[in-house]
C-alpha positions as CSV (number, residue, x, y, z in Angstrom):
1,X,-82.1,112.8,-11.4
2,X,-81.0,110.6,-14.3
3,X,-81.9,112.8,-17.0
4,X,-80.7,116.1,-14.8
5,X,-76.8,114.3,-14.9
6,X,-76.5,113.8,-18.7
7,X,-78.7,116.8,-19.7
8,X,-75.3,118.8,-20.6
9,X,-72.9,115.4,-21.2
10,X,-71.8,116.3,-23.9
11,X,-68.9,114.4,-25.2
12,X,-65.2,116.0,-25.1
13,X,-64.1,115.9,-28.2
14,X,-67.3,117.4,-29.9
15,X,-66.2,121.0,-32.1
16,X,-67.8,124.2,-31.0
17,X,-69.6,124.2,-34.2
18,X,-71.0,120.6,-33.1
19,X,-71.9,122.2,-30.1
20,X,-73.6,125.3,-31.5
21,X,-75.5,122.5,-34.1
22,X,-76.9,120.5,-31.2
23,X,-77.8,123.1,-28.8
24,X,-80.1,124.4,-31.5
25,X,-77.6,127.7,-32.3
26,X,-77.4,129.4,-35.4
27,X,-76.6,127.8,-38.7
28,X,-73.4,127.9,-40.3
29,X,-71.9,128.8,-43.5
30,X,-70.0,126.5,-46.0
31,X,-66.8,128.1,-45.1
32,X,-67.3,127.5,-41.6
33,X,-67.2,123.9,-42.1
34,X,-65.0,123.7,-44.8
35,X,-62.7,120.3,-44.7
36,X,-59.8,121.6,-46.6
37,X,-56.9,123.6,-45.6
38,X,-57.4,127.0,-47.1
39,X,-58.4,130.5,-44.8
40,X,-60.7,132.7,-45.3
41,X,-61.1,136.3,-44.5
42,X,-64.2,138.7,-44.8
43,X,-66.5,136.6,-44.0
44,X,-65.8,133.9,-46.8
45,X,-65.3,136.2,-49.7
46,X,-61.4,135.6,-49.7
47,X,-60.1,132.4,-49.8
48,X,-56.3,131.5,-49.4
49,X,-54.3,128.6,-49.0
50,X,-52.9,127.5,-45.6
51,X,-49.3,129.1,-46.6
52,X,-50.9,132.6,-47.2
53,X,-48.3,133.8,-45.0
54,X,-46.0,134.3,-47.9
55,X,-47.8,137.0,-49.3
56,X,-46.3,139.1,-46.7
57,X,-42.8,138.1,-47.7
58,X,-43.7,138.5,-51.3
59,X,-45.5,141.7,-51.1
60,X,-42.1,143.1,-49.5
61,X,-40.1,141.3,-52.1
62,X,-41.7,143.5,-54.3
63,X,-42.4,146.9,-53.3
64,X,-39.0,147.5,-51.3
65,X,-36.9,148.0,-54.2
66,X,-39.5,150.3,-55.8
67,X,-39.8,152.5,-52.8
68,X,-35.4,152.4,-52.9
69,X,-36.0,153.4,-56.6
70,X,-38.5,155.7,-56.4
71,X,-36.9,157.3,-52.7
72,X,-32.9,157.5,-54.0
73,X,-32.6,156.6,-57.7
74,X,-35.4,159.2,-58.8
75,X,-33.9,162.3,-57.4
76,X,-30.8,162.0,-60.2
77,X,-33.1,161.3,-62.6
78,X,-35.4,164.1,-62.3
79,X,-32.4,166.5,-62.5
80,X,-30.9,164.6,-65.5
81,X,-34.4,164.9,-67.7
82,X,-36.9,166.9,-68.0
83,X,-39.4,167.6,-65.2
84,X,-42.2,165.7,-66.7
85,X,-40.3,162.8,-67.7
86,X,-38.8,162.4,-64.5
87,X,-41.7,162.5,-63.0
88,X,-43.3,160.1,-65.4
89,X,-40.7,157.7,-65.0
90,X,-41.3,156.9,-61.0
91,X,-45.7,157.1,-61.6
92,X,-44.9,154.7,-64.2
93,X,-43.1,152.3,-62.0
94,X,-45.2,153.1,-58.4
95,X,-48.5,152.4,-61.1
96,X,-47.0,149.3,-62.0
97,X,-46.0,148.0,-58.3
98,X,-49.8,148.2,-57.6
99,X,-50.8,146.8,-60.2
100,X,-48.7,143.8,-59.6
101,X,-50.0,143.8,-56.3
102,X,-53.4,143.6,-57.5
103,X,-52.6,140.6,-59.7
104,X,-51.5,138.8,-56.5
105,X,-54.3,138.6,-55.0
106,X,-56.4,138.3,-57.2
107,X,-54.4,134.6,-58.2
108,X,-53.8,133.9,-54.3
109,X,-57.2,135.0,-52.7
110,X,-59.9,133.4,-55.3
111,X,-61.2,130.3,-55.7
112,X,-58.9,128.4,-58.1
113,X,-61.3,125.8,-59.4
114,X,-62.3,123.8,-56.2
115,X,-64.6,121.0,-56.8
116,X,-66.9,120.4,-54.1
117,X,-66.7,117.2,-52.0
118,X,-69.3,114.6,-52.1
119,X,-70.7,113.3,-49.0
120,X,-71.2,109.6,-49.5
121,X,-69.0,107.6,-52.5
122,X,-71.0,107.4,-55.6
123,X,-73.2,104.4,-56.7
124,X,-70.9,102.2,-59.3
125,X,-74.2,102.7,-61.3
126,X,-73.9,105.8,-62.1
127,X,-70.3,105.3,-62.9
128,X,-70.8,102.5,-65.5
129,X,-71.0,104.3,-68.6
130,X,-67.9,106.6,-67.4
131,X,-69.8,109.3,-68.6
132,X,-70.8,111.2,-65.3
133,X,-67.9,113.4,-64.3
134,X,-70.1,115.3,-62.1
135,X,-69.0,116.2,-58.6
136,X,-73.1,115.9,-57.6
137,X,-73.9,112.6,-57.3
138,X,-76.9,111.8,-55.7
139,X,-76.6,110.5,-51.9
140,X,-77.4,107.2,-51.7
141,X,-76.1,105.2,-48.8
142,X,-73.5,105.3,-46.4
143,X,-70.7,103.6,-47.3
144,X,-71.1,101.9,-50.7
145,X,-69.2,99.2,-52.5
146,X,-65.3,99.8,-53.4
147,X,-65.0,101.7,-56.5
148,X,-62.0,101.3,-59.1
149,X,-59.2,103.9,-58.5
150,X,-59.7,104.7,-62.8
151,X,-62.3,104.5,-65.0
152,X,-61.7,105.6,-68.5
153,X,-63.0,108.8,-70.2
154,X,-62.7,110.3,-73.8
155,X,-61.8,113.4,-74.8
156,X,-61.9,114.9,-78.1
157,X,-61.6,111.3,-79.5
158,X,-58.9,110.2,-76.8
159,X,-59.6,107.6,-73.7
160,X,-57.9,109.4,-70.7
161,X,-58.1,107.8,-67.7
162,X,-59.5,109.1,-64.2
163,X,-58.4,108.6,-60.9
164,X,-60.9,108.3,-58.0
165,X,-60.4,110.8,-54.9
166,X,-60.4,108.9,-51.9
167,X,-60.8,112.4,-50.0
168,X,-63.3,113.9,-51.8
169,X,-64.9,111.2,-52.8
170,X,-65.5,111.2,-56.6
171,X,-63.9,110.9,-59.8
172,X,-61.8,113.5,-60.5
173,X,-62.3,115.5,-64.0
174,X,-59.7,115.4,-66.7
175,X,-56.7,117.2,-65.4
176,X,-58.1,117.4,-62.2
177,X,-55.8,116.9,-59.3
178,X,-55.7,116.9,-55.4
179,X,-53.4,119.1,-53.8
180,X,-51.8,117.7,-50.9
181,X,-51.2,121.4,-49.0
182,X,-54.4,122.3,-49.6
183,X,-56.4,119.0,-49.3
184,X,-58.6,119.9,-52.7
185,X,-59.4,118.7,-55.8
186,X,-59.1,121.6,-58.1
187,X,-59.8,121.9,-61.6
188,X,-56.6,122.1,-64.5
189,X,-54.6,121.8,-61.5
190,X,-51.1,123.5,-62.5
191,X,-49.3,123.7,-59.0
192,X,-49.5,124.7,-55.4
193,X,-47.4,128.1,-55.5
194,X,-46.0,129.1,-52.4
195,X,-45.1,132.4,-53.1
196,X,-48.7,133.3,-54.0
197,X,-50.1,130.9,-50.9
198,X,-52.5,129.4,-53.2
199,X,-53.1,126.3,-55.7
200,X,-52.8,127.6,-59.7
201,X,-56.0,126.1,-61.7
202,X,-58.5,127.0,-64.0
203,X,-60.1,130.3,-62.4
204,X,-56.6,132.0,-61.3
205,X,-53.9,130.5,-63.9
206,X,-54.6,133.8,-66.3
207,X,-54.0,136.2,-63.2
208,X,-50.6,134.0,-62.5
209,X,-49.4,134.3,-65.4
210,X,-50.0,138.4,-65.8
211,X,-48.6,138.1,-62.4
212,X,-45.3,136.4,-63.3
213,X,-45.0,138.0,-66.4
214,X,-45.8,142.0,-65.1
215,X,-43.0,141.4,-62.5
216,X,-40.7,140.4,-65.2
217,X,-41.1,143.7,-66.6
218,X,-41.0,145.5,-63.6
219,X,-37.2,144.4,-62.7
220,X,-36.3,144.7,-66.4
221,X,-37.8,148.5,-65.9
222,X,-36.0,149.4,-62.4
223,X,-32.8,147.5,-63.8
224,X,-33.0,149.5,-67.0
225,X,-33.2,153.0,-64.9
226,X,-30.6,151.8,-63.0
227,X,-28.2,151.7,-65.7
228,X,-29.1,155.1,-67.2
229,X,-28.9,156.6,-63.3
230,X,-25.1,154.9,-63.4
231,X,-24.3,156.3,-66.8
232,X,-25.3,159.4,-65.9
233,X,-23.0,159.9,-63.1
234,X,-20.2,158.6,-65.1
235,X,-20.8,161.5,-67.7
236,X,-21.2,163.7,-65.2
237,X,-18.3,163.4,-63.1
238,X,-15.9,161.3,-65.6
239,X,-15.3,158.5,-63.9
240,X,-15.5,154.7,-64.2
241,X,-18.2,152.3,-63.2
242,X,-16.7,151.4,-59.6
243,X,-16.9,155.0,-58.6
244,X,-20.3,155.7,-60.2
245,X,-21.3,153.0,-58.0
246,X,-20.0,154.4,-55.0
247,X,-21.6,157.4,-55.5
248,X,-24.9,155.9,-55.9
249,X,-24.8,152.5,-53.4
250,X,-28.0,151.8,-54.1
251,X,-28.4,152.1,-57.8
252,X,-25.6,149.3,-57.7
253,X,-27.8,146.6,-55.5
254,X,-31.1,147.3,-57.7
255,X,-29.6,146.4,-60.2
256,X,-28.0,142.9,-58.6
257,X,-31.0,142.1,-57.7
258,X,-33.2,143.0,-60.9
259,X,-31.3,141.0,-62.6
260,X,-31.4,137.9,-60.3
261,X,-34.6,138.4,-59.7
262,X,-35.6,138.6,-63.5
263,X,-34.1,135.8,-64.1
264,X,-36.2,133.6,-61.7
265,X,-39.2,135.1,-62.9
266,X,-38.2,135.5,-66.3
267,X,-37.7,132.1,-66.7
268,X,-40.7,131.0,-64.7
269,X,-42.6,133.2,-67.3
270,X,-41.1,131.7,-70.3
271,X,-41.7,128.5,-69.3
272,X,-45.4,129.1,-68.6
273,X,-45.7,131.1,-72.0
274,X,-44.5,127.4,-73.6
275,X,-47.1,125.8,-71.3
276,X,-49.8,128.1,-72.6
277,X,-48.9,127.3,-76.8
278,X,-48.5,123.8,-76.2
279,X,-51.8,123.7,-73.7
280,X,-50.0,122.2,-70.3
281,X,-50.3,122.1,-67.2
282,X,-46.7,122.0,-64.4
283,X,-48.6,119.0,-63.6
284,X,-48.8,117.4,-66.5
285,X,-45.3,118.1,-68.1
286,X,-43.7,116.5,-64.9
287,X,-45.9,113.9,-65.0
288,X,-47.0,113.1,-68.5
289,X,-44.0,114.2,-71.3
290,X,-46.8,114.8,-73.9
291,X,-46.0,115.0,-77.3
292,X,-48.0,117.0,-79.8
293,X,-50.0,113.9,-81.0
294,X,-50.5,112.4,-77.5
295,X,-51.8,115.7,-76.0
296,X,-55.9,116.2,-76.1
297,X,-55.9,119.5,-74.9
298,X,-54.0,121.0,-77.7
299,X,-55.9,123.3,-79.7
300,X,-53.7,124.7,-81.8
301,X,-51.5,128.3,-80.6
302,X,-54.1,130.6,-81.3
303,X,-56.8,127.9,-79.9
304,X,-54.5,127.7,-76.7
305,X,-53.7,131.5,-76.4
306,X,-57.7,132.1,-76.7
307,X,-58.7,129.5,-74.3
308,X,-56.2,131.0,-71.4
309,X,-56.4,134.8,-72.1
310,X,-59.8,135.3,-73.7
311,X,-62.3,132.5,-72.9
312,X,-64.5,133.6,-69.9
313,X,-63.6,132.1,-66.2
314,X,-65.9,129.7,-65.1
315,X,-67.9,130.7,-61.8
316,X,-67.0,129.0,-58.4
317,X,-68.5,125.7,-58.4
318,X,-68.8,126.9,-54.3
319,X,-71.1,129.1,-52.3
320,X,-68.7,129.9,-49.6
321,X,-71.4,132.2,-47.2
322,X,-74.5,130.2,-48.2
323,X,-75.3,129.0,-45.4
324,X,-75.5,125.4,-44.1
325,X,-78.5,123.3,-42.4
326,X,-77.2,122.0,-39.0
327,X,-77.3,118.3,-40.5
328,X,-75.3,118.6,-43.1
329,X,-72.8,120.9,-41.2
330,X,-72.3,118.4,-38.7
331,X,-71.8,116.2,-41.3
332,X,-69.2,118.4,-42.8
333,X,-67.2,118.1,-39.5
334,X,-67.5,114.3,-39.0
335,X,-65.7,113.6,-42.7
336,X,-62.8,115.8,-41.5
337,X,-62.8,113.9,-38.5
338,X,-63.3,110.5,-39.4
339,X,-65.2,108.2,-41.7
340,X,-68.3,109.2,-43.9
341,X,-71.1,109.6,-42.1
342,X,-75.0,110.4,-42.8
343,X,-77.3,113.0,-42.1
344,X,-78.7,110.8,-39.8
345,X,-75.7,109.5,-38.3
346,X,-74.8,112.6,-35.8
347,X,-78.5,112.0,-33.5
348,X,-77.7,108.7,-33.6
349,X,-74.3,108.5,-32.3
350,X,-74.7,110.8,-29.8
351,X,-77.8,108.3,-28.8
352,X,-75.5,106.4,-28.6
353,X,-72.7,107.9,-26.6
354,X,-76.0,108.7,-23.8
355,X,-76.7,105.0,-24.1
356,X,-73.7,103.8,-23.5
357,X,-72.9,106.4,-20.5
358,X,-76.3,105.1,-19.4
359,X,-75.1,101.5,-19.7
360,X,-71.9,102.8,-17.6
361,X,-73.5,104.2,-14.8
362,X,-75.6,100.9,-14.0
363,X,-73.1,99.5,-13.8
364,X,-71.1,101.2,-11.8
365,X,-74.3,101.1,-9.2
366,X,-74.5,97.2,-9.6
367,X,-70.7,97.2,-8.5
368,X,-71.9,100.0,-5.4
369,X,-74.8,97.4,-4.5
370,X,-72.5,94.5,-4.7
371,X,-69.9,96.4,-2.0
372,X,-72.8,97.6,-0.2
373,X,-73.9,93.7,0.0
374,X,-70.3,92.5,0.6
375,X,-69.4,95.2,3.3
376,X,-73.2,94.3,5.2
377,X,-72.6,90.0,5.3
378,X,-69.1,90.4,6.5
379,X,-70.6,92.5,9.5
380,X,-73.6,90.0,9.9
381,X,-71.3,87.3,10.1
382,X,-68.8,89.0,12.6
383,X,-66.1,88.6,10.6
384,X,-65.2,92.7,10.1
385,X,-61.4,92.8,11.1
386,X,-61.0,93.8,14.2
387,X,-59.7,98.0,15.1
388,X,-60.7,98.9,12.1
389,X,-62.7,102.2,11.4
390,X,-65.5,102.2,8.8
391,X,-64.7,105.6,8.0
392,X,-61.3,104.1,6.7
393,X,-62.2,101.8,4.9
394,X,-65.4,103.2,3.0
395,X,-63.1,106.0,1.7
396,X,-60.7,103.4,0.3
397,X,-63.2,101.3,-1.1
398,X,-65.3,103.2,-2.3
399,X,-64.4,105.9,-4.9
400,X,-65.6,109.7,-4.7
401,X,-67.4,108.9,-8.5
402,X,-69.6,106.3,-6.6
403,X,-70.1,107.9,-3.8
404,X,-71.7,110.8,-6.3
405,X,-73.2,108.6,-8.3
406,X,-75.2,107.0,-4.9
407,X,-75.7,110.2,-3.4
408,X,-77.7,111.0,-7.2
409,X,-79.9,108.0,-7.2
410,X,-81.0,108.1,-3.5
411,X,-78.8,104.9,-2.7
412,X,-77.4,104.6,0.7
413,X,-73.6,103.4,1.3
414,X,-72.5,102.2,4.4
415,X,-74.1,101.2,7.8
416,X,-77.1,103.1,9.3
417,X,-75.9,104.9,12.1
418,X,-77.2,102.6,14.7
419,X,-75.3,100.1,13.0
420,X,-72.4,102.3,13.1
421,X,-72.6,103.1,16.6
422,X,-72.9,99.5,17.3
423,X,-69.8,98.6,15.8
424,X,-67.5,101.3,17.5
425,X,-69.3,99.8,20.7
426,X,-67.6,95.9,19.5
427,X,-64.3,97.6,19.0
């Protein structure tokens, strides 16, 4: 009976994954129990941030004034030149929308340089020397020793410190950073964008900047066309401006917003070029002010230019469809639920749960035993009150959950029904 009443008890709160894990289900894969923030679509092979809803908003940003080009402005233009180069100028600027679209996602739907999460703290051994920067430290207890929120590291002939990640658990990597939005620690961590939905770092920042920089171009083209498509129409109908732009409405708001719109983006890109020379991060010119002496990183221009545009992006540092043993995904769902925990740690705390559920139910039958007692002396000693029904007052003392939990262990509540009988003969 006992074992029949918790054998599906489980507790409420418990995640369908935690569920699937302890009834013995399939096992899951890394981004299935991922603690940060990001989604992920096909299966874990795109990986966004939890904004990614922007790209919508930037993706129409984008191509609406290209299809207004190419649907209204282009029709003037391929009467004004020649066939070909008409033609040529609208593939040229629908080419370039999708390549700009490419560069997107590509920046907002790959790994930027996530570093993996450690399960347990690491030992203050292995920190010592400062020289283990590694995210894999071996697993060694459950809760270790507090750690120092810095230790110091050098670089090219620099100490730098580093801060530990109270989230992820390790020391963070020089110019490493953990992004609030998306709850990571990501490598050369620039900014969280929210245009592009995703954290900038290491293994996306040269896909940003192409990105930023190819949509500069693109209003500076449609702005440019814009202005030859107004100029036109003034030579053709000898007019001034305000009447070329009645003519053609929509050559007129293109080019408004080109040129706002290159402006943002233009500066954005500017900025980052600067970035890129001097070998910054967003991040770090906020926060630091280097000057050309202080920073590390600096390699030089062409060193810098090489190291962003031509060095060879690092691989993922994360297996997101490898698949996860049920241990160490249930693991994975206690840290984003609460404290660190051990492999061991789920079996035992749900022994622990059916223990103390255990521990609850005797109870409860020690308190059904005692009322049972109670109920039976007041009747041996004649002192029941008188015109009262036991039918009455079992149901108000004694709660449907006992009654249950009686019925379950073969207890009896209440009088026998001679004994029943004997007190509606008293009354």
């Amino acid at each position: 009976m006992q074992d029949r009443m918790y054998a599906n008890a489980l507790p409420p709160h418990v995640s369908d994954s935690d569920r699937r894990i302890i009834d013995g289900g399939p096992s899951l894969r890394v981004y299935q129990t991922w603690n940060g923030s990001n989604r992920f679509c096909c299966g874990g092979r795109l990986i966004f941030g939890p904004d990614a809803r922007s790209l919508f908003l930037t993706v129409l940003l984008i191509v609406t004034p290209v299809i207004l080009f190419c649907t209204f402005v282009s029709q003037r233009l391929f009467h004004e030149f020649d066939d070909h180069i008409g033609y040529l100028i609208v593939a040229i600027s629908a080419i370039f929308t999708l390549y700009i679209v490419i560069l997107l996602f590509l920046t907002s739907g790959r790994d930027p340089g996530i570093i993996p999460r450690n399960l347990h703290p690491p030992d203050p051994e292995d920190e010592a020397d400062g020289s283990n920067l590694s995210a894999d430290w071996p697993v060694s207890r459950i809760g270790g020793p507090n750690l120092p929120p810095t230790k110091d590291v050098t670089v090219r002939g620099m100490v730098v410190k580093v801060k530990y990640c109270q989230t992820c658990m390790l020391y963070r990597p020089p110019r490493c950073s953990h992004c609030s939005i998306c709850n990571n620690c990501v490598e050369r961590f620039d900014h969280h964008c929210p245009w592009v939905g995703q954290c900038i770092g290491k293994r996306n920042y040269r896909f940003f900047f192409m990105f930023i920089s190819s949509t500069t171009m693109l209003c500076l083209y449609v702005f440019a066309f814009c202005w030859v498509n107004i100029s036109k129409i003034m030579d053709e109908y000898q007019c001034d401006l305000w009447r070329a732009l009645v003519k053609s409405p929509t050559s007129g708001v293109l080019i408004i917003y080109t040129f706002i719109a290159a402006w943002f983006v233009g500066g954005l890109t500017g900025f980052h070029l600067y970035l890129i020379i001097t070998n910054q991060t967003t991040y770090e010119n906020f926060r630091y002010r280097y000057d050309c002496k202080m920073n590390p990183y600096n390699r030089g221009c062409a060193g810098n230019l090489w190291e962003i545009f031509f060095s060879k992006i690092p691989p993922s540092k994360n297996n997101f469809r490898a698949k996860v043993k049920g241990e160490a995904s249930s693991v994975y769902n206690s840290v984003s639920a609460g404290p660190t925990m051990s492999p061991e740690m789920p079996k035992t705390s749900f022994d622990v749960e059916m223990g103390k559920r255990q521990a609850v139910a005797a109870e409860d039958l020690e308190d059904i035993q005692s009322q049972i007692d109670s109920v039976g002396g007041l009747e041996r000693c004649g002192t029941l009150p008188p015109h009262t029904k036991w039918d009455q007052k079992n149901n108000w003392e004694i709660t449907p959950d006992m009654r249950m939990l009686a019925a379950e262990f073969g207890m009896q509540y209440g009088p026998s029904p001679t004994e029943r009988e004997k007190i509606h003969g008293d009354q």
